[in-house]
N, C-alpha and C positions, 0 to 999 in steps of 0.2 A: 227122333227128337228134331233130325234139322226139317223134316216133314211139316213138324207143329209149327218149328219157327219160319219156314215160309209162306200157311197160312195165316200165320198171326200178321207177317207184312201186309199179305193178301186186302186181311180185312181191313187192316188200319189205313191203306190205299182207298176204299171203297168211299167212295162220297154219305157223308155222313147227314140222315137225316134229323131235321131241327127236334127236339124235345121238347115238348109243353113244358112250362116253368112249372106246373102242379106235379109233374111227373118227377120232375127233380126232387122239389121238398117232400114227394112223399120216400124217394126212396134214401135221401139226408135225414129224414125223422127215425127210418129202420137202421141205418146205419153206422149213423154219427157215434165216435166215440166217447164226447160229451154229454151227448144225449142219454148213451148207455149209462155212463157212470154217475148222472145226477138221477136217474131213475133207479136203479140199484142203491144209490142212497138212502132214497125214498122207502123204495121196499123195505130196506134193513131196519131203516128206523120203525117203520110199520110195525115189527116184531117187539119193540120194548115196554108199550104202555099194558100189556097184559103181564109180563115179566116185574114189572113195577108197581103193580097193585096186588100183586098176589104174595101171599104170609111166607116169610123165611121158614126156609126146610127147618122142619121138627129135629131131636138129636136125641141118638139111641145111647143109654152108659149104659156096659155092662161093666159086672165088679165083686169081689168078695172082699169079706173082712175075717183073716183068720186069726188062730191065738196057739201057742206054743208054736208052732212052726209056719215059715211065711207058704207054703203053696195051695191051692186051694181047697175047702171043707174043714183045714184040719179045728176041730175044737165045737163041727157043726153037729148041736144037737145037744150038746154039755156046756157051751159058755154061750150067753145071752148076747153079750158081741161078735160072734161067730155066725155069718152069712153068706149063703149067695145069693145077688139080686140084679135087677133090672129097674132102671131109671128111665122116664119118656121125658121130653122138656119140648114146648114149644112158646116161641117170643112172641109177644102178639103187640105191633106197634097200637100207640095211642087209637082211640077212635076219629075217622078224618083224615088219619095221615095218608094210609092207601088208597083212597080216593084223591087227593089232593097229587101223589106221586101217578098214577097213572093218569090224570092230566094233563099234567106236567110232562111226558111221555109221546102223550098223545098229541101235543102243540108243537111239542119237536119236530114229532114225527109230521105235522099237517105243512110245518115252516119249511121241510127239505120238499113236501110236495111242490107247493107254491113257486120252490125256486125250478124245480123240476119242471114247470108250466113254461116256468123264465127264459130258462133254457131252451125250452123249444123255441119259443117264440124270437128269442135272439139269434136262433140258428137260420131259422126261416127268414128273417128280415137280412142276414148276412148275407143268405144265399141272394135274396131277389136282387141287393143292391148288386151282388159280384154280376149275376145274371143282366141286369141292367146296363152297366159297366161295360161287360162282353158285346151286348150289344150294342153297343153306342159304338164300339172301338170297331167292329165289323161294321158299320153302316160307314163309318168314317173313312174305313179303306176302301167302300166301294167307291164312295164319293170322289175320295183323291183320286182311285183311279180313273173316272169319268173327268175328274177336272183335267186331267194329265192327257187325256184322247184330247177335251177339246181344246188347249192351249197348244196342241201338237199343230193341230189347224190352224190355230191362229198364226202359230211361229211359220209355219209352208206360207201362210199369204202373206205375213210380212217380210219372209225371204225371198219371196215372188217382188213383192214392191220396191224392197232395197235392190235387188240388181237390176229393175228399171229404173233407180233413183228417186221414188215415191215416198221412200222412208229410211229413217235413219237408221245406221248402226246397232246406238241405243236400243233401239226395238226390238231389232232382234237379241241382244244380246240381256236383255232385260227379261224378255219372253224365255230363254235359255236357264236363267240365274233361277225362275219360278218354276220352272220343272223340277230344278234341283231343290228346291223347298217344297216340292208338293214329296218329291222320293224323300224328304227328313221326317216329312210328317208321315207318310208312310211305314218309315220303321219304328218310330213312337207309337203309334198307332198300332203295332204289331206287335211290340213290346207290350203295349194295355190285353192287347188279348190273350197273348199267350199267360199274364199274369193273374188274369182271369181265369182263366181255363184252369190253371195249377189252382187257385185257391176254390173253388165251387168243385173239384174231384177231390182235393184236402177235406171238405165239408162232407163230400157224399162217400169217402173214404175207399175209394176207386183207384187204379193205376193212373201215376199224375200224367200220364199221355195219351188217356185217352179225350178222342177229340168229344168236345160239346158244341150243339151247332145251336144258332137261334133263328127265333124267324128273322122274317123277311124284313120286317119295320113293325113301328107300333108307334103310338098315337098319343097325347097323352090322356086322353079322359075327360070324367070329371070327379071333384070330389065325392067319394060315395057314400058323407057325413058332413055335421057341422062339427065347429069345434065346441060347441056347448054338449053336445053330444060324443065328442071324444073326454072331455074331462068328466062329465058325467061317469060315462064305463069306468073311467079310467080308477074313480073315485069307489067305486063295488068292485070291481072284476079285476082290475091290474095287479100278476102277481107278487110285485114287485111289492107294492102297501100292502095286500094280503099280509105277505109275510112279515112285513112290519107289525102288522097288527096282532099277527097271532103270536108273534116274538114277546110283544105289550101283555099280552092275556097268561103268554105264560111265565113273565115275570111277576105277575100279580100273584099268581099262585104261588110260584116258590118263593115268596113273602108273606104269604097265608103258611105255607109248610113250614119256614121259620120261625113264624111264630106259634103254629100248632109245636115244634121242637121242645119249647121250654116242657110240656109236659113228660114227662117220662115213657118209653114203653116198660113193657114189663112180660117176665118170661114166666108160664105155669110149668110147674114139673113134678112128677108124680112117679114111684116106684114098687115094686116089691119085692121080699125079701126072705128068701128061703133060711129057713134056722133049724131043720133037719126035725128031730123029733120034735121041735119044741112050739111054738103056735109062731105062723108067719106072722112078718111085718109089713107094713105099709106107713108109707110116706107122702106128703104132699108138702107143695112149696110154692111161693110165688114172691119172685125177686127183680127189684126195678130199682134203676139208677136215681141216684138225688142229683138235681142241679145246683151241685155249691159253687160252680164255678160262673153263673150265669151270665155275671158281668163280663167275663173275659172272654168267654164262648157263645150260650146264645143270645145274649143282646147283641153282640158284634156282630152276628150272622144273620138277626133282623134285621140291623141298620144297614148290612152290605148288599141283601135284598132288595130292601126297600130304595135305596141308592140304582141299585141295577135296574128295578122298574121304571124308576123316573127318567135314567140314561134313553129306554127302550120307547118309553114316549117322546122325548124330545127326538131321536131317531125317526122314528115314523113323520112325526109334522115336519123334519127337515124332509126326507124320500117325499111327503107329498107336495112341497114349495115345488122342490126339486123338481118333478114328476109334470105337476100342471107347467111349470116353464118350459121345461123343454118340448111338452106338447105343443105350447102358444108357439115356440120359433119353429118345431117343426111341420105344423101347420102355414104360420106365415111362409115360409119358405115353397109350402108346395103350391099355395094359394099366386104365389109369387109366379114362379116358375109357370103354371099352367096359364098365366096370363100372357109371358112370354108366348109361349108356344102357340096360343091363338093369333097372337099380332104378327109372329113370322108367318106362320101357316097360310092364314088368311088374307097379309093386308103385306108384309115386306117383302116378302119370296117372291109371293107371283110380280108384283113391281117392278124387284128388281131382274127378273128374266126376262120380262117385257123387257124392261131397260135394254139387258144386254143383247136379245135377238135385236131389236131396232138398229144398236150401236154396229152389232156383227154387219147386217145387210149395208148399213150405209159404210161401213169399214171396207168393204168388197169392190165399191164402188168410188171409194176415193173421195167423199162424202163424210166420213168422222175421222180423226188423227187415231193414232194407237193408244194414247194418253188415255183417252175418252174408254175405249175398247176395253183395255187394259183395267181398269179403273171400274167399271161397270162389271167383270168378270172376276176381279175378286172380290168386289159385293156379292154378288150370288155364293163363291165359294166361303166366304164367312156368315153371310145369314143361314145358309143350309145348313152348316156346320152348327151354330148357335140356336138352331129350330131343334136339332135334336137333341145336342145338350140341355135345352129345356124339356124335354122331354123324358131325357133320362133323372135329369134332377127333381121334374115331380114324382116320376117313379120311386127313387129311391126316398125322396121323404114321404109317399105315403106307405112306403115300409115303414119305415122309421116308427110314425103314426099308430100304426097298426100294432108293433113291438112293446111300442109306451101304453096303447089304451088298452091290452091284451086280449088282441083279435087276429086269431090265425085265420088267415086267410089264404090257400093255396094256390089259387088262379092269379 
């Protein structure tokens, strides 16, 4: 035992290589325990629309009727109401109805599918955003710590300057205060990942310490759709109206079965009747309920149908308002965001590094104040910082995206 637990340090010591993001969600789709239990839903409902269309079990009486004494035969053969027999009975609902009930079965059973989809597709967008998240918060501490190497430099030449009298106090002690903010952001930053880490092994249902590593950097894209083309899909394929819809269809039905109700079923039943010497009996039968209660029973039971279908439509057109909006802003948002991320990428970042090598050499030289240096070098550390926060934010809405117009996508 302590054998295993020292290779277990061993491994969790071992530098850990980065995981494809497909590789995760595939093995969160095998794992997840939501996953699990909205697809075993699924299944079990699977099993009812055949159970619901099919004739209520037949029923076997057996029975005698004796005369002078109660046990059985006695009087069989000598008095005409002396028997023993066998009675078969089977109920057989209206025509309509068992079709109409295992439909009604079967939309159940298609609505937990549909959420089933839901669910994947919720789990999948959870993970990419955690994953996104993780890495943003790991590119962030590389950064800080690069920012922290070169502000270390900076703080040596202006320690160099102040004790020739080149520069002030200030400087250095201002350069000193930012190191100490660059080590806050550091452990926020550490805090984003490890809280990462815990909820994407929460998802993939893994020991929450084990490490997840990402790559190196990512980019952000481009959109790989328009958004006439996400509400389109979104409008056929998103599980989310599915199941609204098929929720609709199967409350139309059991407002068709409501009102197939008022009809009666009705049970045949048929027997025979042993009388000993005498000539057997036989019997037939066939017995069905009246509705004298209609008014209090199935007219109420129409009208609460018929109420429940209409509830199940205005349901749907609310999920699809619903549905197309938060498409339009999670779209804008990503549309947003990948704009950012060209304008730093492309047109602020590099500027502002020009900037600050320019400001560095002439800073060396006695040629720019600290102000400028200063100034110039946390430009770079917030536009870097905010190049990849746009990045991770179009990421995570074109999850989002992707969730709402029901499009798994694993890469």
């Amino acid at each position: 035992m302590q054998l295993y637990n020292w290779i277990c340090i061993f491994v969790a010591a071992l530098p850990c290589a980065a995981q494809p993001l497909g590789q995760l969600i595939g093995q969160a789709l095998e794992r997840n325990r939501d996953i699990l239990v909205a697809q075993k839903r699924y299944e079990s409902l699977a099993q009812r629309p055949g159970q619901a269309e099919s004739l209520p079990d037949p029923t076997v009486s057996l029975g005698y009727a004796s005369n002078g004494w109660p046990w059985p035969g006695d009087g069989l053969g000598h008095n005409p109401t002396s028997n023993i027999g066998v009675m078969l009975g089977q109920t057989v609902p209206f025509p309509g109805k068992r079709p109409l009930r295992g439909q009604i079965a079967s939309k159940e059973a298609e609505a937990a599918r549909q959420e089933y989809l839901a669910a994947r597709l919720h789990l999948v967008a959870q993970l990419k955003q955690a994953y996104h998240e993780l890495h943003h918060a790991t590119v962030a501490i590389g950064f800080v710590d690069r920012y922290q190497e070169l502000l270390e430099n900076i703080l040596r030449t202006s320690e160099a300057h102040y004790a020739v009298g080149r520069a002030a106090q200030q400087d250095v002690l201002k350069a000193q205060t930012q190191l100490a903010v660059f080590e806050a952001q550091r452990v926020r930053y550490q805090l984003d990942r490890t809280s990462r880490q815990i909820e994407i092994n929460a998802l993939l249902d893994r020991p929450q310490d084990t490490p997840v590593a990402v790559a190196d950097d990512s980019t952000a894209g481009e959109l790989p759709f328009s958004l006439d083309d996400l509400l389109g899909r979104a409008r056929r394929l998103a599980p989310e109206l599915e199941r609204d819809r098929t929720l609709v269809e199967r409350s139309e039905l059991a407002a068709n079965l409501a009102r197939k109700d008022v009809y009666p079923d009705y049970t045949v039943s048929g027997g025979y009747f042993n009388q000993g010497g005498m000539a057997p009996m036989w019997q037939v039968s066939v017995a069905f309920s009246l509705p004298v209660h209609y008014w209090q029973k199935q007219h109420a039971a129409i009208a609460e149908q018929e109420y429940a279908a209409a509830q199940t439509r205005h349901e749907y057109e609310a999920s699809r308002v619903s549905l197309e909006s938060r498409i339009r802003q999670s779209y804008a948002e990503a549309e947003t965001a990948h704009r950012l991320a060209v304008l730093y990428e492309k047109s602020i970042v590099p500027e502002a590094q020009l900037t600050l090598d320019s400001s560095l050499a002439g800073y060396e030289t006695g040629k720019v104040d600290f102000v400028s240096v200063f100034s110039n070098f946390m430009n770079v550390v917030d536009y870097q910082l905010m190049d990849h926060e746009a990045i991770m934010q179009f990421q995570v809405a074109l999850a989002r995206l992707e969730e709402l117009a029901g499009i798994e996508v694993r890469e």
